[in-house]
C-alpha positions in Angstrom: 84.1 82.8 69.5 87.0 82.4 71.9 87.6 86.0 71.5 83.9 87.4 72.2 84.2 84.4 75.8 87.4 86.4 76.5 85.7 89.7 76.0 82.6 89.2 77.8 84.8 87.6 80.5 87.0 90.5 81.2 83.9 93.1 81.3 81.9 90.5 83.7 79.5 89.9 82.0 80.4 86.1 81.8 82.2 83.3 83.7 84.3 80.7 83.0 81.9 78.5 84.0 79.7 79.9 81.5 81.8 79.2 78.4 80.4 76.7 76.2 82.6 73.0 77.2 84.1 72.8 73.8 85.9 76.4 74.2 86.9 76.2 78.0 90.6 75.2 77.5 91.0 77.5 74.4 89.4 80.5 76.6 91.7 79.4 79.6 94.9 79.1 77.4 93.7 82.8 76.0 93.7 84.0 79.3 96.9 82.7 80.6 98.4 84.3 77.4 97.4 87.5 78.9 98.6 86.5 82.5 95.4 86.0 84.0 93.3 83.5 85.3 89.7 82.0 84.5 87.9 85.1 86.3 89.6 87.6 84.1 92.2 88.7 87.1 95.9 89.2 87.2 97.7 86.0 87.7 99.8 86.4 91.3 103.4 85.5 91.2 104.8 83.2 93.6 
């Protein structure tokens, strides 16, 4: 289920806010694996 979040995420057809509570920091930590954040974008460096 994280996956499909991740998924549907990244084509914009969902937000973060939109992911069920129970997967939001599983979804997050997915993302942040991939360098970006909770909208699906590239994470800037400082």
């Amino acid at each position: 289920m994280v996956a499909v979040c991740v998924t549907l995420i990244l084509d914009g057809l969902m937000t973060f806010a939109e992911v069920p509570r129970t997967l939001k920091t599983k979804v997050q930590t997915a993302l942040e694996t991939m360098g970006l954040d909770t909208n699906g974008h590239p994470i800037k460096s400082a």
